[in-house]
Each structure stands twice: as C-alpha cells, then as structure tokens.
Z-matrix of the N, CA and C atoms (Angstrom, degrees):
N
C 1 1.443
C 2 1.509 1 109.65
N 3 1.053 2 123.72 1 150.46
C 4 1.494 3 141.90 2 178.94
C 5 1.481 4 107.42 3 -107.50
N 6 1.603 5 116.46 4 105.27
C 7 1.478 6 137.64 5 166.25
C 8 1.254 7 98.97 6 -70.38
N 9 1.139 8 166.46 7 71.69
C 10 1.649 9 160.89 8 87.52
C 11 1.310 10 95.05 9 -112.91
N 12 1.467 11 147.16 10 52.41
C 13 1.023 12 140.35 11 127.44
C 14 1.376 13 128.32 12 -150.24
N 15 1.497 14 104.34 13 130.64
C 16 1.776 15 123.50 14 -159.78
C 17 1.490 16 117.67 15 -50.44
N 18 1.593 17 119.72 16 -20.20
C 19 1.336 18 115.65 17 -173.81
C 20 1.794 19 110.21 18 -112.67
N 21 1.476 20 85.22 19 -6.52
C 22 1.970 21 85.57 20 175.33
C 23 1.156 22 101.19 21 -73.17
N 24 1.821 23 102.80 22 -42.87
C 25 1.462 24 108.46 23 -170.58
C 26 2.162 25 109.20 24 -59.93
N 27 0.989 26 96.31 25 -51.25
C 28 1.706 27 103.68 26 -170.87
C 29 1.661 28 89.77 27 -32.57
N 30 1.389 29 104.09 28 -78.87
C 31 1.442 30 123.52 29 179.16
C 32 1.436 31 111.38 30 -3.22
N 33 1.438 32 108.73 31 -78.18
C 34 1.406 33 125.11 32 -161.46
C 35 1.403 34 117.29 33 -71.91
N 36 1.578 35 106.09 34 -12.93
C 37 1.566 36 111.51 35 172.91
C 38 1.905 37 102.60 36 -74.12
N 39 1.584 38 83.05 37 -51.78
C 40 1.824 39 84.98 38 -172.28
C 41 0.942 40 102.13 39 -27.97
N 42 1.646 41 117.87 40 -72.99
C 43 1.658 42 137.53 41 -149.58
C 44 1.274 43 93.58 42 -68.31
N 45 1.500 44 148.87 43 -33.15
C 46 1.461 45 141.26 44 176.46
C 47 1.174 46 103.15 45 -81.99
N 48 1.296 47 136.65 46 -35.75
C 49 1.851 48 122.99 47 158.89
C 50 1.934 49 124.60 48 -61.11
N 51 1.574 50 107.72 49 -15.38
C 52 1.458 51 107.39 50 165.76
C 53 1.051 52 112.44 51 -95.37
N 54 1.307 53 136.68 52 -18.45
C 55 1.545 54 140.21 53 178.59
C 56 1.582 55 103.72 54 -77.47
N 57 1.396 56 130.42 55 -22.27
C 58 1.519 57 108.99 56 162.32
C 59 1.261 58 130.17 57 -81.47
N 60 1.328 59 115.36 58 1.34
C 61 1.248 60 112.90 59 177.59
C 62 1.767 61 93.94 60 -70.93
N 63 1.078 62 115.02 61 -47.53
C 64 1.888 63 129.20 62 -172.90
C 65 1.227 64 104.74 63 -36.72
N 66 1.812 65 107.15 64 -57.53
C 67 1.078 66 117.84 65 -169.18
C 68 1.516 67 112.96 66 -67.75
N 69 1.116 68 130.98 67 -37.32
C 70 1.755 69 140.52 68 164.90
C 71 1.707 70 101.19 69 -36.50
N 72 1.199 71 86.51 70 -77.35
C 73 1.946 72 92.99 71 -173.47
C 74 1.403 73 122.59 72 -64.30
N 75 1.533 74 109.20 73 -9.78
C 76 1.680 75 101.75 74 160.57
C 77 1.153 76 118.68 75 -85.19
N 78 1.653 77 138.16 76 -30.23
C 79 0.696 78 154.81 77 157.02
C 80 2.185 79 126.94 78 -48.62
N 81 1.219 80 94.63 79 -34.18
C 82 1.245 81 127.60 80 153.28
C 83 1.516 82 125.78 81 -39.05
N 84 1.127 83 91.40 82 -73.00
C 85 2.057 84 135.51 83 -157.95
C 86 1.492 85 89.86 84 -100.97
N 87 1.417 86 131.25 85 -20.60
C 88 1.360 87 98.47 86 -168.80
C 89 1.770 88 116.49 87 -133.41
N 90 1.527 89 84.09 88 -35.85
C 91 1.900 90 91.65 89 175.93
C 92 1.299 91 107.16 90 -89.48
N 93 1.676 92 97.37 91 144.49
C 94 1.978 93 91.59 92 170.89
C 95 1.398 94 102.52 93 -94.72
N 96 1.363 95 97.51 94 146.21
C 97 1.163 96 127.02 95 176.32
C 98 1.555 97 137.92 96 110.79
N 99 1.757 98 94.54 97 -11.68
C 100 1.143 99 131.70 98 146.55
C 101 1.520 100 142.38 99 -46.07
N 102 1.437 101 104.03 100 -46.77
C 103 1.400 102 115.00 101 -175.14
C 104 1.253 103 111.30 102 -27.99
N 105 1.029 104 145.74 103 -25.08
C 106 1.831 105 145.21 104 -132.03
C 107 1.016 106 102.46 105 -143.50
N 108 1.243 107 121.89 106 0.91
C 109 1.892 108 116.88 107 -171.12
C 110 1.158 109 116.59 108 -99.99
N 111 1.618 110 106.72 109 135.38
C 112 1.574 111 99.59 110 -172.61
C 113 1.628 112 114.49 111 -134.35
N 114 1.493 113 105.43 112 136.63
C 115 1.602 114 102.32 113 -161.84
C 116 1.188 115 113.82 114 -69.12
N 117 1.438 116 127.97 115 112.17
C 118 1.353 117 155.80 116 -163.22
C 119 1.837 118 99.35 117 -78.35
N 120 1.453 119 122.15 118 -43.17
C 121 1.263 120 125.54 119 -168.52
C 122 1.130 121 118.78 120 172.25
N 123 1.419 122 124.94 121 135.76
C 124 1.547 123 132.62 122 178.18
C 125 1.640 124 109.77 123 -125.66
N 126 1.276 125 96.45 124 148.48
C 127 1.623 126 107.81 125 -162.84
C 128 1.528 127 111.35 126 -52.10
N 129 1.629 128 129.12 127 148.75
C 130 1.403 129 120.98 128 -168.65
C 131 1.009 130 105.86 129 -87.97
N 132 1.567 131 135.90 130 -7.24
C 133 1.641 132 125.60 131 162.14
C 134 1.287 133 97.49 132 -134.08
N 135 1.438 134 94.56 133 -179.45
C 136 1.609 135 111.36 134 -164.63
C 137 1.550 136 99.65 135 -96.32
N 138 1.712 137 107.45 136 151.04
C 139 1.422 138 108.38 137 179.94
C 140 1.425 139 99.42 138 -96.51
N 141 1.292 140 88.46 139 121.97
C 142 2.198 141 99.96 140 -176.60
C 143 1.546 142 100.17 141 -101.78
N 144 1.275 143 113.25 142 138.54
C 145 1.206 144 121.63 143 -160.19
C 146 1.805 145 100.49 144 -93.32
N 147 1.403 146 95.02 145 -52.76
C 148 1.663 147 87.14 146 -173.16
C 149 1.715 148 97.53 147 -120.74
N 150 1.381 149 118.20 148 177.62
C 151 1.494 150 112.10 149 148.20
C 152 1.490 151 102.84 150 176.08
N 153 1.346 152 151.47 151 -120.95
C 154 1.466 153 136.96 152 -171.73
C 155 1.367 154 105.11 153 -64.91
N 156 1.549 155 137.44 154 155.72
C 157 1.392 156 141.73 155 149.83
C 158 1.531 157 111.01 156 -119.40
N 159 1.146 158 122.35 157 161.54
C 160 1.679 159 108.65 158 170.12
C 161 1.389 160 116.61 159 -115.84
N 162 1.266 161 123.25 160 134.68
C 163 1.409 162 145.81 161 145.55
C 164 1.680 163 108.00 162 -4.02
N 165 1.250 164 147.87 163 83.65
C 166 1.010 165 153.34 164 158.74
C 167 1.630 166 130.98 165 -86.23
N 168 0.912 167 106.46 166 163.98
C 169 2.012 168 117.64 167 179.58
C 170 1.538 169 105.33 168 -47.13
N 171 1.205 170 127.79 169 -7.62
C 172 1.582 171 147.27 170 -147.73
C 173 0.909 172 105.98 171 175.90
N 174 1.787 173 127.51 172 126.01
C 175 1.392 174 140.48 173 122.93
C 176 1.172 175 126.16 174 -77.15
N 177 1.598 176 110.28 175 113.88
C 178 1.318 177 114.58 176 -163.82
C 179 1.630 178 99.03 177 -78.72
N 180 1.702 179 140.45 178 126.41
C 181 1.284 180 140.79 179 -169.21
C 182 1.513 181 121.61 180 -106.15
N 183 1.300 182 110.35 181 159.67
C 184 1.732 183 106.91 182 150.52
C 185 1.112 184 129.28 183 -37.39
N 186 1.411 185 112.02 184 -46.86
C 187 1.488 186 126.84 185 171.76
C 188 1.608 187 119.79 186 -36.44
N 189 1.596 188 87.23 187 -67.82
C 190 1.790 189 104.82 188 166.28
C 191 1.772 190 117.60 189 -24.86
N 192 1.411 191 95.34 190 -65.20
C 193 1.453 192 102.97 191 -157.95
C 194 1.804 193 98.87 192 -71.69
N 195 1.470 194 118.46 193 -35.35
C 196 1.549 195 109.42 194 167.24
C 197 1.059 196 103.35 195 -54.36
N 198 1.252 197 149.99 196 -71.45
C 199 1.296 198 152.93 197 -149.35
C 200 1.355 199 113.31 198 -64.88
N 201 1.517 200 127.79 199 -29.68
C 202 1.481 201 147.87 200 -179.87
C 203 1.831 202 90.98 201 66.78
N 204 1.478 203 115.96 202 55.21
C 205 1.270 204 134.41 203 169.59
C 206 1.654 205 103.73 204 -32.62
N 207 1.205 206 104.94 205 140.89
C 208 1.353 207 117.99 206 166.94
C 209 1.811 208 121.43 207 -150.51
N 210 1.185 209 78.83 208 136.97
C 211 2.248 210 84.60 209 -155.52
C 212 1.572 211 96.69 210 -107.59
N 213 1.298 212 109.34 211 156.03
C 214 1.487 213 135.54 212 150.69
C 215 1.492 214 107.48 213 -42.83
N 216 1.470 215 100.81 214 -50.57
C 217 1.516 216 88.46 215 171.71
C 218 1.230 217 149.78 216 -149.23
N 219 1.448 218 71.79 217 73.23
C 220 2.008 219 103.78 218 176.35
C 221 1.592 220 122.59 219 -45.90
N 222 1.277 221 106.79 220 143.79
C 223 1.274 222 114.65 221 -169.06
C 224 1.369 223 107.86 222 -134.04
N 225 1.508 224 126.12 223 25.94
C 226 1.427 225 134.83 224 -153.81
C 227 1.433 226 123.47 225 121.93
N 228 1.729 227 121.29 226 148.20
C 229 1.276 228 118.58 227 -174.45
C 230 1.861 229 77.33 228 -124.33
N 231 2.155 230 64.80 229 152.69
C 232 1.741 231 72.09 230 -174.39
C 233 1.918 232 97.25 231 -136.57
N 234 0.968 233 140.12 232 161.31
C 235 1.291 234 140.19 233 -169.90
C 236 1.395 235 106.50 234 -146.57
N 237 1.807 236 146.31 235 21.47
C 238 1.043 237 118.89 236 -161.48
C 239 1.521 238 90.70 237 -98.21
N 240 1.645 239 123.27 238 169.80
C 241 1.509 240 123.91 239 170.20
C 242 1.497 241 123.50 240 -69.34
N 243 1.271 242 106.55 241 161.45
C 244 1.994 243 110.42 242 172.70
C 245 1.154 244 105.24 243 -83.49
N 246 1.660 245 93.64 244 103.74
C 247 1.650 246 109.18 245 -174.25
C 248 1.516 247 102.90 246 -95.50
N 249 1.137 248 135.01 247 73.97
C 250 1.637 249 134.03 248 -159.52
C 251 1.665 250 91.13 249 -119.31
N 252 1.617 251 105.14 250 136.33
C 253 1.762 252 101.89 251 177.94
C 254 1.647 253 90.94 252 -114.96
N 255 1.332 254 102.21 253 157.57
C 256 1.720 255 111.04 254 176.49
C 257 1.422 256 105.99 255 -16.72
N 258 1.158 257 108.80 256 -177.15
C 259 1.453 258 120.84 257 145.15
C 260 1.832 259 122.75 258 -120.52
N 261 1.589 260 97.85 259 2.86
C 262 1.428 261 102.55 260 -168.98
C 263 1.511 262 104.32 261 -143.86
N 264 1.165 263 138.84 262 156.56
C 265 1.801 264 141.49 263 172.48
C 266 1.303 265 96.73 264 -80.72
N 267 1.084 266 147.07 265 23.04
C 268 1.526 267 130.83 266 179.56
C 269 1.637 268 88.32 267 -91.37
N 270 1.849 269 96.87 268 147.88
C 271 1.764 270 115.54 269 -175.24
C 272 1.810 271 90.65 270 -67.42
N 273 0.833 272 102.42 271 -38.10
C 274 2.441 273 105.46 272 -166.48
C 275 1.488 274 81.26 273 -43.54
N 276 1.689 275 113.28 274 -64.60
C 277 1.734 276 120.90 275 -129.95
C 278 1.614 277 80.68 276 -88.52
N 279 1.280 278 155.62 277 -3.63
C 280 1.348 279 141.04 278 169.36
C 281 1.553 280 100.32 279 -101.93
N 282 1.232 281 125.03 280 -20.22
C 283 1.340 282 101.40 281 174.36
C 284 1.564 283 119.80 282 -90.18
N 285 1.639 284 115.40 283 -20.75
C 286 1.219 285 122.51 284 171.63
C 287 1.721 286 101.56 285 -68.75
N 288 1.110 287 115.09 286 -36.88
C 289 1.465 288 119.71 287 -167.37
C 290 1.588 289 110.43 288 -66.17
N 291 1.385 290 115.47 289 -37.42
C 292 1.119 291 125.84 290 178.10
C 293 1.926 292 127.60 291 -58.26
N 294 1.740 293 75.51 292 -54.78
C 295 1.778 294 102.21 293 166.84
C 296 1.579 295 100.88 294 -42.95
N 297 1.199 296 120.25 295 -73.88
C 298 1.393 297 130.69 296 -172.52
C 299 1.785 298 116.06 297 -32.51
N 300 1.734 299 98.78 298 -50.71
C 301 1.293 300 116.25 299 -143.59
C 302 1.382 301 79.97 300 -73.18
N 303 1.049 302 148.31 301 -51.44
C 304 1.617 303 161.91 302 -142.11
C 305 1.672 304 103.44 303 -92.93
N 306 1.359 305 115.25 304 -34.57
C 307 1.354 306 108.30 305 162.78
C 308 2.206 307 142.15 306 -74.83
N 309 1.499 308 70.05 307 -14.03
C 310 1.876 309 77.11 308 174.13
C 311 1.205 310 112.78 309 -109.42
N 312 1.429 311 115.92 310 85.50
C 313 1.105 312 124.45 311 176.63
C 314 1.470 313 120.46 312 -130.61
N 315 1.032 314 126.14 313 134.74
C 316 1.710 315 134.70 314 -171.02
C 317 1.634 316 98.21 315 -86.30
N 318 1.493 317 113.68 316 117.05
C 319 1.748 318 126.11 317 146.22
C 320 1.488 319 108.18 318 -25.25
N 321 1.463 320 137.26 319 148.17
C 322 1.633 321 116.31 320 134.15
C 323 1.599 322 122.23 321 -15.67
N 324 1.920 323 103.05 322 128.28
C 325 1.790 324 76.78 323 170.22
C 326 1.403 325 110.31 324 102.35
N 327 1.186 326 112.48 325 -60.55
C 328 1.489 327 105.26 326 -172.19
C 329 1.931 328 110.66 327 -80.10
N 330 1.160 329 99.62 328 166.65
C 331 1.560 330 94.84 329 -168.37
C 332 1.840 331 100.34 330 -167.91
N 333 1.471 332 116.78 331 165.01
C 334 1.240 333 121.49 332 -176.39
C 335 1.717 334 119.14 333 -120.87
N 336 1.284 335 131.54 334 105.23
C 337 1.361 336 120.33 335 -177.62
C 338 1.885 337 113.23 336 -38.35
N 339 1.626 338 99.10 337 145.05
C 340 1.417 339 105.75 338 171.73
C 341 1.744 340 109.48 339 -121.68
N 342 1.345 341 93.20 340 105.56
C 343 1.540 342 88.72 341 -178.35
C 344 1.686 343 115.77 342 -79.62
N 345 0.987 344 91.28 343 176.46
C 346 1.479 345 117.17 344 -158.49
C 347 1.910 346 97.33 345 -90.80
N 348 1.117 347 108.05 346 -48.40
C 349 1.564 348 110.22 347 161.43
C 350 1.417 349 127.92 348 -10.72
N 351 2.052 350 95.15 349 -70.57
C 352 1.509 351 111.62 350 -176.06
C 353 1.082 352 111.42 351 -41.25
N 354 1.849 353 135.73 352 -47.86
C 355 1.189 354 126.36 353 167.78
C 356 1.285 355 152.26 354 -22.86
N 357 1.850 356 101.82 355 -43.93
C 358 1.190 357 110.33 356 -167.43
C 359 1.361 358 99.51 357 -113.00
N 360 1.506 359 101.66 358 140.79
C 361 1.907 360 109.92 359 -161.17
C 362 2.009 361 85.67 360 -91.52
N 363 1.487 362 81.04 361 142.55
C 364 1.606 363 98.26 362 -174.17
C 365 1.563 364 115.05 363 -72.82
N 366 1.242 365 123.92 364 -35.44
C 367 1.875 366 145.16 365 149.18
C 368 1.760 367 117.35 366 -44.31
N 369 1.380 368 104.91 367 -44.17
C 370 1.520 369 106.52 368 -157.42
C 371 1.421 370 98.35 369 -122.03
N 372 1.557 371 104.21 370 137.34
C 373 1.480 372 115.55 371 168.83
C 374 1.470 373 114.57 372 -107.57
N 375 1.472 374 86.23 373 169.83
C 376 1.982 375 106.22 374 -166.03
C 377 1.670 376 113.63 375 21.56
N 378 1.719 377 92.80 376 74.95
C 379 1.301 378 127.35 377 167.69
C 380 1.128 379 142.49 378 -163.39
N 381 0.945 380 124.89 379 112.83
C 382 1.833 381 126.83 380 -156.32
C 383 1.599 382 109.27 381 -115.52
N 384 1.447 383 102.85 382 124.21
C 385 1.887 384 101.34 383 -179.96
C 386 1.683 385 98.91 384 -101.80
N 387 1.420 386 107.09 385 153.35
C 388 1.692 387 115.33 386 151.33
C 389 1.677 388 93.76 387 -135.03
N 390 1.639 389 77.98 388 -178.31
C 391 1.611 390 95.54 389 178.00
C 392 1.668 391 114.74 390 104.40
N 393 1.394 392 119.63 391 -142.83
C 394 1.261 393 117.63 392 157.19
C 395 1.449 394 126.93 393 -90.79
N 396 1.513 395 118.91 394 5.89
C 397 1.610 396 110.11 395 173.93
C 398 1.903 397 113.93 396 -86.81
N 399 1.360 398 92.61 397 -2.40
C 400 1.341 399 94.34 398 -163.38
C 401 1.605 400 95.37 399 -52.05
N 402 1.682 401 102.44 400 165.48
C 403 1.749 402 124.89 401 171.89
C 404 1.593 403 112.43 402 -51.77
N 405 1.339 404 111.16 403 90.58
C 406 1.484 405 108.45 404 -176.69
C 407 1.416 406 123.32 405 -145.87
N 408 1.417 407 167.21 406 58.90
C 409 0.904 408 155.81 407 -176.66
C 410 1.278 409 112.06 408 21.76
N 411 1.787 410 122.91 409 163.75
C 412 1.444 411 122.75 410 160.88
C 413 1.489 412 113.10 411 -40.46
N 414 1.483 413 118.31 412 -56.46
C 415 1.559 414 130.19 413 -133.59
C 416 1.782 415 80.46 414 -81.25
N 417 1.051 416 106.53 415 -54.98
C 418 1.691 417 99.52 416 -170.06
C 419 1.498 418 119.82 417 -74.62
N 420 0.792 419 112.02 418 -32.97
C 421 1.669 420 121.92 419 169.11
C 422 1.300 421 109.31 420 -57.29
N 423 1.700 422 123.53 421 -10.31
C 424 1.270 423 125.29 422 163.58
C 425 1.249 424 120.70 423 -103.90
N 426 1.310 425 108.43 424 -2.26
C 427 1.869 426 109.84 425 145.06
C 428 1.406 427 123.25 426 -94.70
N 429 1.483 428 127.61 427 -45.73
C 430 0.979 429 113.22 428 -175.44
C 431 1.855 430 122.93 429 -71.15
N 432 0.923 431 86.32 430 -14.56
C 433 1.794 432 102.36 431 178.22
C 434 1.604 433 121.39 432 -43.88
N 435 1.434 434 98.78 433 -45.18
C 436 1.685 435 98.14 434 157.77
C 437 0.791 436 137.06 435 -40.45
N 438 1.743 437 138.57 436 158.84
C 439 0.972 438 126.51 437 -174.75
C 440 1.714 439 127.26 438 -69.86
N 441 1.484 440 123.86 439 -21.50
C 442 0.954 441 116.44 440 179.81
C 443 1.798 442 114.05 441 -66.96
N 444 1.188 443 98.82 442 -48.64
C 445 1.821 444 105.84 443 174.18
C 446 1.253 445 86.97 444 -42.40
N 447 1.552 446 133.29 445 -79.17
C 448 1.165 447 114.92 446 -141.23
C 449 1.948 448 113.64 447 -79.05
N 450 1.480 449 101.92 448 13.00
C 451 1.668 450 87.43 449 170.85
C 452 1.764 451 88.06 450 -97.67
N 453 0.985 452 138.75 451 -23.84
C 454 1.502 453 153.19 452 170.41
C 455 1.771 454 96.87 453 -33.27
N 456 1.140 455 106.96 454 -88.13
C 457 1.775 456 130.24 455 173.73
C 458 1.363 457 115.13 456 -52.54
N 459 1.636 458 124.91 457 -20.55
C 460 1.062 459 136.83 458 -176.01
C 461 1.477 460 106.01 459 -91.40
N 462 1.111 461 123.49 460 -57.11
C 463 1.343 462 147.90 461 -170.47
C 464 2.112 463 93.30 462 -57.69
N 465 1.242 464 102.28 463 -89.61
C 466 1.785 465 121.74 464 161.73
C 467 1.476 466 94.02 465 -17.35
N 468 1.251 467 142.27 466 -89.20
C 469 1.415 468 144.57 467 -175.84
C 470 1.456 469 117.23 468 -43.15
N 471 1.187 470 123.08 469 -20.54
C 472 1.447 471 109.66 470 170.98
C 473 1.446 472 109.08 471 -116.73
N 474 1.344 473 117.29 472 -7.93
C 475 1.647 474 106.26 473 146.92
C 476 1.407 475 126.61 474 -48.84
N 477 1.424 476 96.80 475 -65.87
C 478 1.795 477 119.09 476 177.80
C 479 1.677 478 86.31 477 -45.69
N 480 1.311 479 125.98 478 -116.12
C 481 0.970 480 122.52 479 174.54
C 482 1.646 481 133.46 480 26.36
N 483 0.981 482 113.92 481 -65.77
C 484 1.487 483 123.75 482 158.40
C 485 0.995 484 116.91 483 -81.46
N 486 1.961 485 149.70 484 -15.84
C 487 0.964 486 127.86 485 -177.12
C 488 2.083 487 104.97 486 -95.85
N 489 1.753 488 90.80 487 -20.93
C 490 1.614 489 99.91 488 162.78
C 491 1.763 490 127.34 489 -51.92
N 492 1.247 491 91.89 490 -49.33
C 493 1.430 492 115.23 491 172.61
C 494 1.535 493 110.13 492 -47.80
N 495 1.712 494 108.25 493 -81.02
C 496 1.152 495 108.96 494 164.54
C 497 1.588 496 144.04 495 -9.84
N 498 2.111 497 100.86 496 -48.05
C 499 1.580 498 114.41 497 -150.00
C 500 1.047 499 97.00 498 -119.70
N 501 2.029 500 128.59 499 -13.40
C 502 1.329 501 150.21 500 128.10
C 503 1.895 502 89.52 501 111.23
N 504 1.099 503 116.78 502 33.77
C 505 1.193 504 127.00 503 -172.39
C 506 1.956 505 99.91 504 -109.08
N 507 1.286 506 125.75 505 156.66
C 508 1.160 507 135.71 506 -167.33
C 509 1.438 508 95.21 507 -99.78
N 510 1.511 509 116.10 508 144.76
C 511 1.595 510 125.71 509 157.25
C 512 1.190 511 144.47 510 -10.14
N 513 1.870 512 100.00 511 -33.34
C 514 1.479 513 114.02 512 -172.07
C 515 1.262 514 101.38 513 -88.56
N 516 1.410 515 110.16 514 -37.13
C 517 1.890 516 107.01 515 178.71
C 518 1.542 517 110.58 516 -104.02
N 519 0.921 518 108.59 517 30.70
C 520 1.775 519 110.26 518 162.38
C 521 1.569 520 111.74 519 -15.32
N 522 1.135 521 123.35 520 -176.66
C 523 1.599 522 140.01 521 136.92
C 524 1.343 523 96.56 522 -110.05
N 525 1.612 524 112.23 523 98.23
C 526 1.775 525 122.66 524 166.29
C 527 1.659 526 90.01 525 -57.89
N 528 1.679 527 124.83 526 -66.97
C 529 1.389 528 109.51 527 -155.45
C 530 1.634 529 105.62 528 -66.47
N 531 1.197 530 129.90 529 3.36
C 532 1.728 531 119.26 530 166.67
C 533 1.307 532 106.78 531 -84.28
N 534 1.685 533 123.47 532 -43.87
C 535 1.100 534 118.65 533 178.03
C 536 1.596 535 120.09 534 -64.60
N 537 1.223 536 111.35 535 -35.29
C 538 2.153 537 110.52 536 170.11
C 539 1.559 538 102.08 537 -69.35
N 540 1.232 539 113.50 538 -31.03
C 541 1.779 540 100.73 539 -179.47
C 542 1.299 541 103.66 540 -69.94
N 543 1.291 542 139.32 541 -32.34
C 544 1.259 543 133.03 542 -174.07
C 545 1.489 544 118.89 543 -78.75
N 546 1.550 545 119.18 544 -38.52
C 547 1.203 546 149.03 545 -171.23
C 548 1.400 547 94.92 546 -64.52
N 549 1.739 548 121.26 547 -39.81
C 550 1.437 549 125.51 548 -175.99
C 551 1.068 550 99.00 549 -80.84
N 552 1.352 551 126.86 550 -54.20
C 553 1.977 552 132.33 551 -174.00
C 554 2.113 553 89.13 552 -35.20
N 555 0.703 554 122.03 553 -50.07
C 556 1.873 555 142.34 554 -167.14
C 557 1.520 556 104.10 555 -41.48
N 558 1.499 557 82.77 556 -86.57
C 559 1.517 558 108.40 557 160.09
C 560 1.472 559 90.17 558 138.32
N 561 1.356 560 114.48 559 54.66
C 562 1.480 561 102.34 560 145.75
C 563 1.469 562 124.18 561 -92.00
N 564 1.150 563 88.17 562 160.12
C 565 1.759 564 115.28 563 -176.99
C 566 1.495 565 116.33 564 -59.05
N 567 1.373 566 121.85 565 69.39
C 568 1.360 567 111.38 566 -164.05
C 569 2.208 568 96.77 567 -126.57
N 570 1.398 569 124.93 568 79.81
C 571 0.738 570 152.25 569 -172.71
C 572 1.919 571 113.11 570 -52.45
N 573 1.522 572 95.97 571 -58.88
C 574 1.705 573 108.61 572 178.52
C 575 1.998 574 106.50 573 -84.25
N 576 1.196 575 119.12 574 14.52
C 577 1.252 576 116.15 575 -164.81
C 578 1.603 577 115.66 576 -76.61
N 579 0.698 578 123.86 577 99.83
C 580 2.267 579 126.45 578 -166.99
C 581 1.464 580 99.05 579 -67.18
N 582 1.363 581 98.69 580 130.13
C 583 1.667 582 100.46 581 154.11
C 584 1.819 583 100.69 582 93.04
C-alpha cells in the first residue's frame, strides 16, 4: 500500500478491518485460553510503517549504523536494529530480506550517533522535523522510526527550536553545541560530546 495516497490507504484499512475477523477465530479455534475472548477494539487507523521523509543537511545511512557513526553533531545515541520488511512477496526478496534483517544488529553497548543535521530539511527554512520523516535512507528510517529515535529527534527539535527562537537565528545556523549542552543539562545520552 502507498501512505501518500487516500485510496491505497481506504483499501488497506478495509482489508485490515476483514482480516480481524480471521484473526478472532484463529485465536478462538486455535490457542488455549482463548476460547472466550472477544475483540473489544482495534485501532482507528492503520500503523504505517514508512511513507514521505525529507531531504535534510544529512542523510543519516546504512553505512552509519555499520560503522556505529558518530558526528560532531550528535543529538543522541541510538542502538535499535534495521527493522525493514521486503518491499515485495517474492520467496528471493523475503529470503534476501530476511538475511539482511538478522544481520544489523547492535551487541549490548553498541549504538549509532544521531545528528542534529537529519532535522533540518536542506530545501526549507525555519523548520525542524523529528520522528520518522527525519533525513534517512530506507534501511535507517527503519530504525530510527521507533519510538525512542523519535523522542531522540523529538526531544533535539524542540530544544533547537526554542533556543532558535530565543537567538532569532534559523535551524540551519543553530548553536548545535548550545543545543547538546542543553540536551545533556536533560539527560541525554550524548557520550562523544567535548567540553
């Protein structure tokens, strides 16, 4: 399905509102302890995993997260895996997909810088994204997409934000090192941070 468009989306709700009935009666019919359970409520939209991101000062990469990248101007370490599903039902593209999915994974400990960059869209001024639109490739945009990245990018963006406001300066020329001093005052996780 295609998340920037209104009738893929309609679509995929339908077909995700007939697929719980499935899910009721397998659950039913098959797990014990089940028999008796009855679906009380299912969420009023669908959880879309990916769909537009924007073009930023930085694309945060695959590369990055092999490397356990670390920037000048970090705004948070982040460690979750590249949770990316096919893009297609073919057996090749789920078994290559699989291989993949199982290989990017962080030890205890290990973790990936989140710069401060991804935020700011490289086209548009005095505007700062978090969350999952941030500047990221497929592969990474399927880690940071979680919720912790995005209180990470969320958190970072309304610092900047207010300290922009404040110094009446736009996004692109922030003070990154006012915004990590503050981000630390917080208590974020900012490990490689100087000074």
């Amino acid at each position: 399905m295609d998340g920037t468009d209104e009738v893929s989306l309609t679509e995929a709700l339908v077909w995700g509102r007939k697929l719980i009935g499935e899910y009721e009666r397998y659950y039913k019919g098959y797990l014990t302890g089940y028999e008796r359970m009855e679906l009380a409520a299912t969420g009023s939209m669908l959880g879309i995993r990916e769909t537009r991101r924007i073009t930023g000062a930085y694309v945060l990469t695959l590369d990055d997260f092999v490397s356990r990248a670390v920037f000048d101007d970090e705004i948070g370490r982040y460690c979750y895996p590249v949770d990316i599903h096919a893009s297609d039902n073919s057996a090749a593209s789920f078994d290559g997909f699989y291989a993949d999915h199982m290989k990017y994974r962080y030890a205890e400990g290990e973790s990936y810088g989140v710069p401060y960059r991804i935020l700011v869209p490289k086209r548009v001024g005095n505007l700062l994204v978090a969350g999952r639109c941030v500047s990221a490739d497929r592969a990474m945009q399927s880690s940071i997409r979680v919720m912790p990245g995005c209180y990470i990018t969320g958190q970072a963006a309304g610092v900047a934000a207010a300290l922009c406001v404040r110094g009446g300066t736009k996004p692109a020329q922030a003070d990154v090192c006012a915004v990590q001093r503050r981000l630390k005052e917080t208590g974020m996780y900012l490990p490689h941070l100087r000074g």
